[in-house]
Short mmCIF file of the C-alpha atoms (twelve columns), coordinates in Angstrom:
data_MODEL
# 
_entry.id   MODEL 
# 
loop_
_atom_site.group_PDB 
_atom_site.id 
_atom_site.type_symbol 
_atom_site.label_atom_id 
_atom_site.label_alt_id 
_atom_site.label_comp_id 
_atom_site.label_asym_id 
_atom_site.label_seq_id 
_atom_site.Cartn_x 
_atom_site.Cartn_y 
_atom_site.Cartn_z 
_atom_site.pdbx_PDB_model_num 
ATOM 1   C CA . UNK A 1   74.536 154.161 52.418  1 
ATOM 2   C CA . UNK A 2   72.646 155.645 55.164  1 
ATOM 3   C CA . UNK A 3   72.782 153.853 58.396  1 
ATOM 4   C CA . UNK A 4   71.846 153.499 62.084  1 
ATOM 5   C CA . UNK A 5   75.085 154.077 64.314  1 
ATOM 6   C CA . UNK A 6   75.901 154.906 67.885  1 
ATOM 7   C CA . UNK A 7   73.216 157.875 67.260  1 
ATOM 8   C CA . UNK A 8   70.694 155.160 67.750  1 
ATOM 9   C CA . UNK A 9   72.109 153.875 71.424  1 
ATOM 10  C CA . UNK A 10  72.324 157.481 72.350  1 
ATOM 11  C CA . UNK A 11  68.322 158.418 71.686  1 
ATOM 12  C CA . UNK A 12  67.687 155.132 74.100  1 
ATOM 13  C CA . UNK A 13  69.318 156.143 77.083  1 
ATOM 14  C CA . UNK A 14  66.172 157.938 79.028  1 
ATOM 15  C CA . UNK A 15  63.344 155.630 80.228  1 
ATOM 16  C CA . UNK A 16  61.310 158.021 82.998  1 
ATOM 17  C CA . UNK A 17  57.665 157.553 84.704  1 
ATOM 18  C CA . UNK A 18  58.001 155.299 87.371  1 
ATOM 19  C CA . UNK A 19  56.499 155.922 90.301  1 
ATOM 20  C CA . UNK A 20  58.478 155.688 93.236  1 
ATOM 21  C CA . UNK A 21  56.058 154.195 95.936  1 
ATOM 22  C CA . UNK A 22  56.198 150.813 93.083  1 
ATOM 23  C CA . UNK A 23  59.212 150.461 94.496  1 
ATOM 24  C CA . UNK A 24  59.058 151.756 98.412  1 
ATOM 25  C CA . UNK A 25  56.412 151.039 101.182 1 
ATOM 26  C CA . UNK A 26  56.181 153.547 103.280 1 
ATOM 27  C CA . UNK A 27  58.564 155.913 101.465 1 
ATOM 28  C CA . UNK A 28  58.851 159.180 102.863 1 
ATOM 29  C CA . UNK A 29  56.514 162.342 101.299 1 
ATOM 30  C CA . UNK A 30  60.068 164.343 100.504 1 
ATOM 31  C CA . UNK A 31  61.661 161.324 98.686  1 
ATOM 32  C CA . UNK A 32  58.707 161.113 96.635  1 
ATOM 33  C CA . UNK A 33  58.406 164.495 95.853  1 
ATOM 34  C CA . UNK A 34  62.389 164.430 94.586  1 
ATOM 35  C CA . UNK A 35  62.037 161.789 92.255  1 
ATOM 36  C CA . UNK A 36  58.656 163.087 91.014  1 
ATOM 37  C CA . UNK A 37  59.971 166.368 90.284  1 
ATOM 38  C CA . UNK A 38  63.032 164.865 88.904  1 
ATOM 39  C CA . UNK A 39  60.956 162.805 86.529  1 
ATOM 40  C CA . UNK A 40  59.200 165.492 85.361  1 
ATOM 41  C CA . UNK A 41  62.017 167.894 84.918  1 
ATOM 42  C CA . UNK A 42  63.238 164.569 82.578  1 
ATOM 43  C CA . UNK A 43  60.358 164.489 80.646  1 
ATOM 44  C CA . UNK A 44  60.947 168.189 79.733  1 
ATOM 45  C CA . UNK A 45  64.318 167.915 78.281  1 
ATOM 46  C CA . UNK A 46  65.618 169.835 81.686  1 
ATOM 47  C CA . UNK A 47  68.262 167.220 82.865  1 
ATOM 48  C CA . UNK A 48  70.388 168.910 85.568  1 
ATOM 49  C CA . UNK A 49  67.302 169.447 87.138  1 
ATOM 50  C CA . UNK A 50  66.492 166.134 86.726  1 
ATOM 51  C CA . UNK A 51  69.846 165.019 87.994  1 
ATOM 52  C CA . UNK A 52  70.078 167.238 90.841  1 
ATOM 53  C CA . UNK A 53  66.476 165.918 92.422  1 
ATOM 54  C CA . UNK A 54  67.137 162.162 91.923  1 
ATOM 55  C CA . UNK A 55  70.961 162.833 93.366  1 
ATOM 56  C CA . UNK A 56  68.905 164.673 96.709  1 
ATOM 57  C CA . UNK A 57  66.315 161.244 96.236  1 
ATOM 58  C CA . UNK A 58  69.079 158.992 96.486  1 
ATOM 59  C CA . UNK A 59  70.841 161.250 99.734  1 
ATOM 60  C CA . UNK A 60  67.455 160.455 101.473 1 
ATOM 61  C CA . UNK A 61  67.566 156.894 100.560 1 
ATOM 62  C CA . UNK A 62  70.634 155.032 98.393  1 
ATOM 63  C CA . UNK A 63  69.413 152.074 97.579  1 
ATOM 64  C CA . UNK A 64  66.439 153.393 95.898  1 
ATOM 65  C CA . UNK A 65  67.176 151.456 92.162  1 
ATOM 66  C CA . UNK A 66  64.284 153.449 90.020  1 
ATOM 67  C CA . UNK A 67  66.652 156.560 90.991  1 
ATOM 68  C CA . UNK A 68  69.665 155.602 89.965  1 
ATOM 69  C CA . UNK A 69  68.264 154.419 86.764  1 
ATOM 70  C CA . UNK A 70  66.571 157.511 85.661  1 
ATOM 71  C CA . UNK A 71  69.610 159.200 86.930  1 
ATOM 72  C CA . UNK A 72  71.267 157.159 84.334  1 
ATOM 73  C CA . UNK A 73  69.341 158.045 81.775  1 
ATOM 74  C CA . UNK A 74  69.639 161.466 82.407  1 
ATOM 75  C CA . UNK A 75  73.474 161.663 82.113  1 
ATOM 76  C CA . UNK A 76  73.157 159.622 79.126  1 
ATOM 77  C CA . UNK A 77  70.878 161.990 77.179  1 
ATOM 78  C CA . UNK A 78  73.363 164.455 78.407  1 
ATOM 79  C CA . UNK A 79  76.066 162.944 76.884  1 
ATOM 80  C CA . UNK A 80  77.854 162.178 79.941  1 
ATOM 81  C CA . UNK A 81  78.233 158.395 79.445  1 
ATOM 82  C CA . UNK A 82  80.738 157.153 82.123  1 
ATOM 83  C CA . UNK A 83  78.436 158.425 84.692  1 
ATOM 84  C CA . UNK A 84  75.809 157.047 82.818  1 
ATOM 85  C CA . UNK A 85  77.311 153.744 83.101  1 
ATOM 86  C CA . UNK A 86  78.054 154.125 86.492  1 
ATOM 87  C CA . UNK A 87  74.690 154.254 87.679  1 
ATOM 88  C CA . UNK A 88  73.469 152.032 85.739  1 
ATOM 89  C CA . UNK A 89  76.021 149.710 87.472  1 
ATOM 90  C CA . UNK A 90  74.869 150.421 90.798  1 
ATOM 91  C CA . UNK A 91  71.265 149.768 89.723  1 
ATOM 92  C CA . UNK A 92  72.354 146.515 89.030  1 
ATOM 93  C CA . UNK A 93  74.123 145.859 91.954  1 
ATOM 94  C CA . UNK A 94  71.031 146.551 93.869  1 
ATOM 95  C CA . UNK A 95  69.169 144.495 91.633  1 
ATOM 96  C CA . UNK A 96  70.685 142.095 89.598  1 
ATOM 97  C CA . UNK A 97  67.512 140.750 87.331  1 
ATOM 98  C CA . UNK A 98  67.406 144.703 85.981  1 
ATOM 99  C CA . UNK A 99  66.781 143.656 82.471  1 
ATOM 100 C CA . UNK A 100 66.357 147.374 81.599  1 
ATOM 101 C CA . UNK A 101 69.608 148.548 83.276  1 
ATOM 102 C CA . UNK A 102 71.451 145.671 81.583  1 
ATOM 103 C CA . UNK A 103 69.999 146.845 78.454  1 
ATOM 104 C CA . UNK A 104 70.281 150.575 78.628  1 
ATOM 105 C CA . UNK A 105 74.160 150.646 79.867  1 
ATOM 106 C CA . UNK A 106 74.549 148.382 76.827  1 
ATOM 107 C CA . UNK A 107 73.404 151.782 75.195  1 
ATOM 108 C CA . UNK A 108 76.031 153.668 76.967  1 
ATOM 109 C CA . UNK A 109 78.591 151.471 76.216  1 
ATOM 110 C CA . UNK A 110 77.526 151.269 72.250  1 
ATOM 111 C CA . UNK A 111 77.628 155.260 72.376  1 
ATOM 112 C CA . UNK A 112 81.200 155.163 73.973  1 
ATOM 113 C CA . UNK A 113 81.992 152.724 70.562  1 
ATOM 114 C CA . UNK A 114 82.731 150.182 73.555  1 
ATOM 115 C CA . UNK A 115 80.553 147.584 71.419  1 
ATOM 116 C CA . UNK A 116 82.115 144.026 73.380  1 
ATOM 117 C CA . UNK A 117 80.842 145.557 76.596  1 
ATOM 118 C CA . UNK A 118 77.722 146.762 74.896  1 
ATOM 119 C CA . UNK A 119 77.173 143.303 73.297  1 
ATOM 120 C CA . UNK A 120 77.331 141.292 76.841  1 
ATOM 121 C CA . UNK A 121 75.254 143.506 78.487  1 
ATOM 122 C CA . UNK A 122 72.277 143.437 76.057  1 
ATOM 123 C CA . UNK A 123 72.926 139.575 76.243  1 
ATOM 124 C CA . UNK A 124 72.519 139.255 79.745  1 
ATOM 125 C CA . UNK A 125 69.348 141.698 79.088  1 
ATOM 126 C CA . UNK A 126 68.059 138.955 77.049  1 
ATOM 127 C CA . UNK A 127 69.389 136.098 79.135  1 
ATOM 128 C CA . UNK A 128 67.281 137.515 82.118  1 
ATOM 129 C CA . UNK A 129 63.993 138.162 79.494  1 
ATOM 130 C CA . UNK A 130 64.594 136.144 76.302  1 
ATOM 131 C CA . UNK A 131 61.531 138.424 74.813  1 
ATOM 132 C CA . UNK A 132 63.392 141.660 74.929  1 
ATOM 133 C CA . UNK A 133 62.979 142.622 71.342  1 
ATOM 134 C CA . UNK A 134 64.460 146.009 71.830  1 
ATOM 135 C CA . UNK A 135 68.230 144.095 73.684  1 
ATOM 136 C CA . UNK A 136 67.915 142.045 70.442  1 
ATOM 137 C CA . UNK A 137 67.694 144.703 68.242  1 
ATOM 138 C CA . UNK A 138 70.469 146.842 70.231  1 
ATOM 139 C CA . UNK A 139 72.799 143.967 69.659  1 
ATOM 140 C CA . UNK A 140 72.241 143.490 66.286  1 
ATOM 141 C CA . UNK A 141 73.104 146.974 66.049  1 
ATOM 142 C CA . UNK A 142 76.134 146.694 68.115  1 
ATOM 143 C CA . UNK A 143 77.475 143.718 66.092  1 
ATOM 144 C CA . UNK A 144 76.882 145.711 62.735  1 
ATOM 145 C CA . UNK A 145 79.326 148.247 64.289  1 
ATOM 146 C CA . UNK A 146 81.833 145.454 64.541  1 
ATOM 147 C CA . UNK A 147 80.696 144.292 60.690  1 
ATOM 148 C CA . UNK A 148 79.625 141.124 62.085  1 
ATOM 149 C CA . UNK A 149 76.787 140.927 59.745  1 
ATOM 150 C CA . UNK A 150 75.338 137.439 60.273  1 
ATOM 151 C CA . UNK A 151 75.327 138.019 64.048  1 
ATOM 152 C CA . UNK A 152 73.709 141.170 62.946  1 
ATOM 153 C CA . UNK A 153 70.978 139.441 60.838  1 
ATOM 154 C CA . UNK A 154 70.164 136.603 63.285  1 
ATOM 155 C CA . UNK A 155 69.494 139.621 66.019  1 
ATOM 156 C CA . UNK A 156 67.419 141.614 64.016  1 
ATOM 157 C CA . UNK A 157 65.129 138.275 63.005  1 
ATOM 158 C CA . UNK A 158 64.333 137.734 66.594  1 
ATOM 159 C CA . UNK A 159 63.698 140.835 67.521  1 
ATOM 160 C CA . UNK A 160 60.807 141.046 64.472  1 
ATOM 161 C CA . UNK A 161 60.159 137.662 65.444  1 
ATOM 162 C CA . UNK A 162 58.829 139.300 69.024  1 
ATOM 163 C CA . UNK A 163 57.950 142.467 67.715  1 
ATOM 164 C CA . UNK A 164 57.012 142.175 63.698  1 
ATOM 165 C CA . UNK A 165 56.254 145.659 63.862  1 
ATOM 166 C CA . UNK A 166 59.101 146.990 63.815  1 
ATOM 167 C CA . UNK A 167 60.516 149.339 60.899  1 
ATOM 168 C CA . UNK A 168 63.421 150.373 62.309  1 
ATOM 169 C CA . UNK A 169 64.586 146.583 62.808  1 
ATOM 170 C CA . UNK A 170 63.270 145.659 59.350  1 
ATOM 171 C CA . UNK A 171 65.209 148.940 58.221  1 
ATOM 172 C CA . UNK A 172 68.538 147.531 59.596  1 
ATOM 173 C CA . UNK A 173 68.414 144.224 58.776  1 
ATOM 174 C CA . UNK A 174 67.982 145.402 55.146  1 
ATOM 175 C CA . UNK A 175 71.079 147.300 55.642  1 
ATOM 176 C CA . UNK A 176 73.291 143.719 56.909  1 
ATOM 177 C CA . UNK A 177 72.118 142.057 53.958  1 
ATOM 178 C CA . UNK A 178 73.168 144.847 51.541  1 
ATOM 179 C CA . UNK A 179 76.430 144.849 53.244  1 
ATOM 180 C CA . UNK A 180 76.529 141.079 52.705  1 
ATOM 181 C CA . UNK A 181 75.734 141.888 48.853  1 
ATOM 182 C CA . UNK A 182 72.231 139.930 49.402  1 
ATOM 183 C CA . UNK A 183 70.295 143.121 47.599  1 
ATOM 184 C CA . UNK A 184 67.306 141.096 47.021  1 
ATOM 185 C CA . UNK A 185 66.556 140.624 50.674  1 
ATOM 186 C CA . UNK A 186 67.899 144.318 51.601  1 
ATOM 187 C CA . UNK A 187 65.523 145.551 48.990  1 
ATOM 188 C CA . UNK A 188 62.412 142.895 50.370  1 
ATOM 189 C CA . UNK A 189 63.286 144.778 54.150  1 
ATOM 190 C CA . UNK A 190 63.045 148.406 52.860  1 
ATOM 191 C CA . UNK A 191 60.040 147.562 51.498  1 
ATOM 192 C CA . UNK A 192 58.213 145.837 54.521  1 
ATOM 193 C CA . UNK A 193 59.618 149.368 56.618  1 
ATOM 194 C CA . UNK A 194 58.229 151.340 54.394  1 
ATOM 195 C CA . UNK A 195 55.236 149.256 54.491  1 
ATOM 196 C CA . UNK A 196 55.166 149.991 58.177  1 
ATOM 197 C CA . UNK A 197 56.618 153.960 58.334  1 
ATOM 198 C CA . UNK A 198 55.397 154.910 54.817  1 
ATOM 199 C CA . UNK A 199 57.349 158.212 55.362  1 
ATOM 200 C CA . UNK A 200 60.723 155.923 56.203  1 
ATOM 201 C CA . UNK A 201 62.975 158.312 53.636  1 
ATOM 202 C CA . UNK A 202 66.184 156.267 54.613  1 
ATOM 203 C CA . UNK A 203 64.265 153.022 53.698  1 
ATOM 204 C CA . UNK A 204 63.596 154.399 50.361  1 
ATOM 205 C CA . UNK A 205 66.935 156.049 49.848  1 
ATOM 206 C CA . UNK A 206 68.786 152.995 50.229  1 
ATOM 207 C CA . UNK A 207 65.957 150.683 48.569  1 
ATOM 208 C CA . UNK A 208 67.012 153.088 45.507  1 
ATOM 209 C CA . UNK A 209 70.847 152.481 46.317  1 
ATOM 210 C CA . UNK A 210 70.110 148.582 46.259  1 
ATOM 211 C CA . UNK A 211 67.602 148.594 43.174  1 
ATOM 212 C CA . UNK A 212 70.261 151.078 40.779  1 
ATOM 213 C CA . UNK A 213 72.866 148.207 41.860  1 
ATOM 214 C CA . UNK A 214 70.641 145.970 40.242  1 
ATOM 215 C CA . UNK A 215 70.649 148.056 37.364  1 
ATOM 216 C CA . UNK A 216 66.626 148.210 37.843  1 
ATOM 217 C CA . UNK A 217 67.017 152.035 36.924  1 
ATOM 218 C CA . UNK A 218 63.380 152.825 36.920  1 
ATOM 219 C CA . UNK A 219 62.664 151.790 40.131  1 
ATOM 220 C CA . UNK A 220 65.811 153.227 41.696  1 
ATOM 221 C CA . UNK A 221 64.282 156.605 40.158  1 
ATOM 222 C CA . UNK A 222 61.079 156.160 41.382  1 
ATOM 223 C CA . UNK A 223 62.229 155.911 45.539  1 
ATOM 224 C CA . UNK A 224 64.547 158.723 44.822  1 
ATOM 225 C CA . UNK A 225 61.851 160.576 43.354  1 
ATOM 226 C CA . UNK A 226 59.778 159.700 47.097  1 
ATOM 227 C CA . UNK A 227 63.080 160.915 48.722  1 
ATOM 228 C CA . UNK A 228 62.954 164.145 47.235  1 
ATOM 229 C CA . UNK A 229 59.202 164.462 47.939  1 
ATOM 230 C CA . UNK A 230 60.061 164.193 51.493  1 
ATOM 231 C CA . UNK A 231 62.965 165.452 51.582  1 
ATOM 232 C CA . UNK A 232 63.032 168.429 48.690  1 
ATOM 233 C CA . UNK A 233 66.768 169.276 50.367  1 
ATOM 234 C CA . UNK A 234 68.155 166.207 49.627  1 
ATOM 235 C CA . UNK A 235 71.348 166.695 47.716  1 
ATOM 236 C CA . UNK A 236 72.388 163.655 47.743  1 
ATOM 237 C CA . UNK A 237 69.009 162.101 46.913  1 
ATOM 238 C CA . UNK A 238 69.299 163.943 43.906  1 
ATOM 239 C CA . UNK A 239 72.841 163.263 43.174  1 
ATOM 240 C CA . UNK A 240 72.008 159.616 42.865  1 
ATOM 241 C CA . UNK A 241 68.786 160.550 40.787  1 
ATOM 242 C CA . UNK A 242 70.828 161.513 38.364  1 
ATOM 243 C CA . UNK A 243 73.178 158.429 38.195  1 
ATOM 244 C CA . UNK A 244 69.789 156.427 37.437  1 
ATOM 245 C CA . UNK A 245 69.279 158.878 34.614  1 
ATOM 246 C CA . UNK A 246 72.566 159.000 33.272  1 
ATOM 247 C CA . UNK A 247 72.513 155.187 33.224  1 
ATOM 248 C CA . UNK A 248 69.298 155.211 31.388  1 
ATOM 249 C CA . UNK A 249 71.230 157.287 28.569  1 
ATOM 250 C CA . UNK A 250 68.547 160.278 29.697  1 
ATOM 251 C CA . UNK A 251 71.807 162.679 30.223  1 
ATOM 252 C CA . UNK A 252 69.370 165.745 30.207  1 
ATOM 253 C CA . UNK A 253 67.774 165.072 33.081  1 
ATOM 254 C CA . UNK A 254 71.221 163.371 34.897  1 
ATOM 255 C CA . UNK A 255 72.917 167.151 34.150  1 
ATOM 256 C CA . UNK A 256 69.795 168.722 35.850  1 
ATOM 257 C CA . UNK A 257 69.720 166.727 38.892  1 
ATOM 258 C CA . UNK A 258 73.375 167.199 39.464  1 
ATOM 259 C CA . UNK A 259 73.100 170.658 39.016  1 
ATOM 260 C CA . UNK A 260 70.293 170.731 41.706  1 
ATOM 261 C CA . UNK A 261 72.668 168.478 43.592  1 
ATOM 262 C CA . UNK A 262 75.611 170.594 43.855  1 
ATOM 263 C CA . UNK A 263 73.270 173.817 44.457  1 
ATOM 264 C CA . UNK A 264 71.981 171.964 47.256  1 
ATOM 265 C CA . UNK A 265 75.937 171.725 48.666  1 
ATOM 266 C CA . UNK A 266 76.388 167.759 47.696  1 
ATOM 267 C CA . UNK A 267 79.717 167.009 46.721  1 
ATOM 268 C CA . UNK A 268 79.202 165.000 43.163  1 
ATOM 269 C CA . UNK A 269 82.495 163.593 42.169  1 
ATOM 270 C CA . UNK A 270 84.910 164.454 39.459  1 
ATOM 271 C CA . UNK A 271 85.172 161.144 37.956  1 
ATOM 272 C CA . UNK A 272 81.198 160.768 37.437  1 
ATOM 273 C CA . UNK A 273 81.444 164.354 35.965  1 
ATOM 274 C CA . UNK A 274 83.728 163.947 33.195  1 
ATOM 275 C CA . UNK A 275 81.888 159.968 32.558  1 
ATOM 276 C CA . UNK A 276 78.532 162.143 32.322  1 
ATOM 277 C CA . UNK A 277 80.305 164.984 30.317  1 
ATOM 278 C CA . UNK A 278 82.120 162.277 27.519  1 
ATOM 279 C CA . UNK A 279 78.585 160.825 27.655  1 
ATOM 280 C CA . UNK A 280 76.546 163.720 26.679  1 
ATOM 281 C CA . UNK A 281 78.976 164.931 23.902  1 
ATOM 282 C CA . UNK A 282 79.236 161.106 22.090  1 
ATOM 283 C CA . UNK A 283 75.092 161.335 22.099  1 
# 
C-alpha cells in the first residue's frame, strides 16, 4: 500500500515571499535587505544562508514575526525540527491568531512522529480560520498516523469540501477507507485523483491494489499496466501485475512479470512462488 507519511509534513515546512515592510512601517533599509536576501537565498534551496540573514533580521529587530517564521521554515526543510518548532513558537507568541504558524509547527511536530501535538496545533489552525483546507488535510494525515481512520476521513471531507480540487486529499482519503476495508469508496477516490493529476501513479497503484482485492482482475491489470507506463522501473508494479495474471489462470504472463519484477530488485515472495510454480505445472 503506498501511502502519505511524515514525508508529507516535512515538504510543508517552507512558506517564503513576504515582504517585510507588510509587516513594519518605517522599517529600517538594512532589516529589509536581511530578510529579502534571506528569502531569496530560501527560495533557492540555500538555507543557512537563509537562516543566517533572517537570524541578523531578527538581531536588528526581535519581534519581527514574518522572520521567525521563514526562519522556521528554513530549519524545517533542513531537517532541524526542534528549532523549527521553536520559532514557530515564538511567532506565535508575538502573534497569537498565526493560523500559518499554528499550522506549519503542526508539520514539525507530525515530522518528529509527535502526532497529539501535531493534531492540536492544526486544530487551533482551524479554530482561528475554520476554511484552512490545507490544517484539515494535515490532520487527517496526522490522525491516519495514529490509525484513527474515521477522524481521518471526516478531515479529509472538509478539506475537499473547501478545496474540491484537491488530489492529494482525494488520494488519502481513498487510502482511510481501504484501511477501513470500504474498497468501493477507496477505489471511487483514486479515481476522482486521477481525474484531477492524471499522472497520479500512487492513485493508480493502489486503485489496482483495491480493484485485484475485489477480484476485478482486469481492471487491476489495466492501472498496473498505467503504473508501468509511468513508471517502467516499477518492480513492484509489476510484481502485482503478475498476481492479476496468475489469478486469471494466464501463468505465462504472471512468470514474465515476476521475472521483470525481481530483475528490477523487488523482493517477490517465496510462498507466491511455489503457489505460481504448483500452478503452472497442474495446467
Amino acid at each position: 500500500m503506498r501511502v502519505q507519511h511524515k514525508e508529507t509534513f516535512k515538504s510543508i515546512l517552507l512558506a517564503l515571499g513576504m515582504v517585510v515592510c507588510l509587516y513594519l512601517t518605517g522599517c529600517e533599509a538594512s532589516l529589509v535587505n536581511y530578510y529579502n536576501r534571506g528569502t531569496a537565498y530560501g527560495k533557492k534551496g540555500e538555507y543557512d544562508s537563509a537562516i543566517s540573514d533572517y537570524s541578523k533580521a531578527l538581531e536588528l529587530n526581535p519581534w519581527f514575526v514574518q522572520a521567525y517564521y521563514n526562519r522556521a521554515g528554513a530549519y524545517g526543510r533542513k531537517g532541524q525540527y526542534d528549532l523549527a518548532i521553536l520559532d514557530y513558537t515564538k511567532a506565535i507568541e508575538i502573534n497569537p491568531e498565526f493560523a500559518e504558524a499554528y499550522n506549519n509547527r503542526g508539520a514539525a511536530y507530525g515530522a518528529k512522529d509527535e502526532y497529539d501535538s501535531a493534531i492540536s496545533d492544526f486544530g487551533k489552525a482551524i479554530e482561528i480560520n475554520p476554511r484552512y483546507a490545507e490544517a484539515y488535510a494535515n490532520r487527517g494525515l496526522a490522525y491516519y498516523n495514529k490509525d484513527e481512520y474515521d477522524q481521518t476521513i471526516s478531515d479529509y471531507s472538509k478539506a475537499l469540501e473547501i478545496k474540491p480540487g484537491d488530489g492529494e486529499a482525494y488520494y488519502n482519503r481513498g487510502t482511510a477507507y481501504w484501511k477501513k476495508g470500504e474498497y468501493d469508496r477507496a477505489i471511487l477516490d483514486y479515481s476522482k485523483a486521477i481525474e484531477i493529476k492524471p499522472g497520479f501513479v500512487r492513485a493508480y497503484y493502489n486503485r489496482g491494489r483495491a480493484y485485484g482485492v475485489k477480484g476485478e482482475y482486469d481492471r487491476a491489470i489495466l492501472d498496473f499496466n498505467k503504473v508501468i507506463e509511468i513508471k517502467p522501473g516499477d518492480g513492484e508494479a509489476y510484481y502485482n501485475r503478475g498476481a492479476g495474471y496468475a489469478a486469471k489462470g494466464e501463468y505465462d504472463k504472471a512468470w514474465e512479470d515476476v521475472n521483470k519484477a525481481e530483475d528490477l530488485g523487488q523482493e517477490v515472495h517465496q510462498d507466491f512462488l511455489k503457489a505460481l510454480r504448483e500452478a503452472s505445472v497442474e495446467k
